[in-house]
C-alpha positions in Angstrom: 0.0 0.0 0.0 3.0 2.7 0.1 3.3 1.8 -3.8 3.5 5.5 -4.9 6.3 6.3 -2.5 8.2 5.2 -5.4 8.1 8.2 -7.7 8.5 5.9 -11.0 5.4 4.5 -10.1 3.1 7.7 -9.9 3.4 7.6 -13.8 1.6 4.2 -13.7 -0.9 5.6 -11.8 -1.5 8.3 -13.7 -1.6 6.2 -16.9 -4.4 4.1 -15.4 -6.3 6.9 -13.7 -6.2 9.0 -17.5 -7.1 5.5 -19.5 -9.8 4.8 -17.3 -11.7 8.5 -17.2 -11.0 8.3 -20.9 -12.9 4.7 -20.9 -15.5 6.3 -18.8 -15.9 10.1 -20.4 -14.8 9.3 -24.0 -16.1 13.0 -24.7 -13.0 14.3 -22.7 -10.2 11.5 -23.6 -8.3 13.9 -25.7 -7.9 16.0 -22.7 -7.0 12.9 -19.4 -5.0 11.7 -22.6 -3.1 15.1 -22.5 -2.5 15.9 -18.8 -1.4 12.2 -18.7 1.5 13.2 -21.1 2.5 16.6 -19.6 2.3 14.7 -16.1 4.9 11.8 -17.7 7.2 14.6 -19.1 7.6 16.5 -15.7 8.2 13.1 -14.1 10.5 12.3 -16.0 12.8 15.7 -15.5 11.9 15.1 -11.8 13.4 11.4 -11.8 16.2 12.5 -13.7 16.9 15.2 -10.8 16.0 13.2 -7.8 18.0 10.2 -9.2 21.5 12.3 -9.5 21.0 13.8 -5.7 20.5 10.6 -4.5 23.5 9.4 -6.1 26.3 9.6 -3.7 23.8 7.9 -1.3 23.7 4.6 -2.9 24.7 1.6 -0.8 24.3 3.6 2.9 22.1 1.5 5.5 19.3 2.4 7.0 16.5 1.9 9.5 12.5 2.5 9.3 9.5 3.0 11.8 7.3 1.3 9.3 7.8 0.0 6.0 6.3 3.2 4.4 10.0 3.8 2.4 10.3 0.2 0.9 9.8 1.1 -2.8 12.0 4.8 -2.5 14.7 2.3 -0.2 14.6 -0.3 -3.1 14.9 2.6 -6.3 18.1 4.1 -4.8 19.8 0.9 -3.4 19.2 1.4 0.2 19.7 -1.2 2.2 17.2 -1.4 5.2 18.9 -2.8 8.3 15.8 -3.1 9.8 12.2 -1.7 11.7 11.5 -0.1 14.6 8.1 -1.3 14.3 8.3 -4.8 15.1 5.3 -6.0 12.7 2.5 -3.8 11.4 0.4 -1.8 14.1 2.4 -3.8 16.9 3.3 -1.0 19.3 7.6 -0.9 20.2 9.3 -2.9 22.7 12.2 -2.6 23.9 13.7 -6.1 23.4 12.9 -5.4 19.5 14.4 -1.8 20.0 17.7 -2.8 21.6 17.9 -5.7 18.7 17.7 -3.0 15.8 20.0 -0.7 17.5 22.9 -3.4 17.6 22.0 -4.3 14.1 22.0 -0.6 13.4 26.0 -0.9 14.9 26.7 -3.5 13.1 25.8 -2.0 9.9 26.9 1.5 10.2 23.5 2.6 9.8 22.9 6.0 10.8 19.3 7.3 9.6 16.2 6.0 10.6 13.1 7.0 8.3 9.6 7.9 9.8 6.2 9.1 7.8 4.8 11.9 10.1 2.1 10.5 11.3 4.3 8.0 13.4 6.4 10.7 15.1 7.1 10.4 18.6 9.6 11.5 21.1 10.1 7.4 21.7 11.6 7.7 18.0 13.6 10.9 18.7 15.0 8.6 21.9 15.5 5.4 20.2 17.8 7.7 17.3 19.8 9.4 20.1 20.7 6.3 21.3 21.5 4.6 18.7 23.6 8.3 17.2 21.0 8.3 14.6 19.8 10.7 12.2 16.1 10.7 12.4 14.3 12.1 9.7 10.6 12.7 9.5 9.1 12.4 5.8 5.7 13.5 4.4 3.9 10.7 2.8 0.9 12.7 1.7 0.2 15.8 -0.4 -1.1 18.3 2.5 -1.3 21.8 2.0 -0.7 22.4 6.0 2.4 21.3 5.0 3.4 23.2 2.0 2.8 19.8 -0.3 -0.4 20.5 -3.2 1.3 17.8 -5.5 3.1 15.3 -6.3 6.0 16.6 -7.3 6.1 18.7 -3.9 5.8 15.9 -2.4 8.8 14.3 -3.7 10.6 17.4 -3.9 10.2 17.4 -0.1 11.1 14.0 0.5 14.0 14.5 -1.3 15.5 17.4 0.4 14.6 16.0 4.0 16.2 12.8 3.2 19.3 13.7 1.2 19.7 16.2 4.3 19.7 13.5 6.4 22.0 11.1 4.6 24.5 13.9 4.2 24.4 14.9 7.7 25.0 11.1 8.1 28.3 10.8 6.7 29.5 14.1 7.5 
């Protein structure tokens, strides 16, 4: 369910959603048929940028709350050390947490990646702790939050997360 937090993939969405209106309102085809394309065409610039500032970040370990990241971990060869969630809605423990900590050590991993909605000063302590990086991403558009699109979105995830990294190594 976190498929679109792989930007590659909002293109597929957007392919289905303008093939289907265009199924449905064949009156106004032409025009899903266009936004579809201009859509594509920024994405593709936006890939092309978000790609290169992930680049030096390729290979670096990392930890998540939840598995929200998989798809964005997976595009830019981030290997996930492990979850601070122990399995889906289960609430943290601190046997789990003291088990991804070491493998955190182990593994030189020194970001951990949480959605908003799952901030919590638990997380802030478990990252001290651990001399973590934690770094809180948007995983929805939300205007509170600055975000009307998709490309906002990304553009924020982006600079949040390369921030992070870099802050990481440095």
């Amino acid at each position: 369910h976190h498929y679109y937090i792989e930007p590659a993939n909002g293109g597929i969405i957007a392919k289905n959603i303008a093939d289907k209106l265009s199924e449905v309102d064949k009156a106004h085809a032409d025009y899903y048929q266009a936004n579809y394309e201009a859509f594509q065409k920024k994405l593709d610039g936006k890939l092309k940028e978000w790609d290169k500032m992930m680049e030096p970040y390729k290979g670096t370990p990392i930890v998540m709350y939840h598995r929200s990241w998989n798809y964005l971990a997976r595009r830019h060869d981030l290997p996930i050390v492990g979850y601070l969630e122990p399995r889906e809605t289960f609430q943290l423990d601190s046997r789990h947490t003291a088990s991804v900590i070491r493998q955190m050590k182990k593994y030189k991993s020194k970001v951990i990646l949480e959605a908003t909605y799952y901030h919590s000063d638990q997380t802030e302590e478990i990252a001290k702790d651990a001399g973590a990086v934690l770094v809180t991403l948007p995983a929805s558009i939300s205007h509170d939050r600055g975000i009307d699109d998709y490309f906002q979105l990304f553009d924020q995830i982006y600079d949040k997360l390369t921030a992070a990294l870099k802050q990481a190594k440095g």
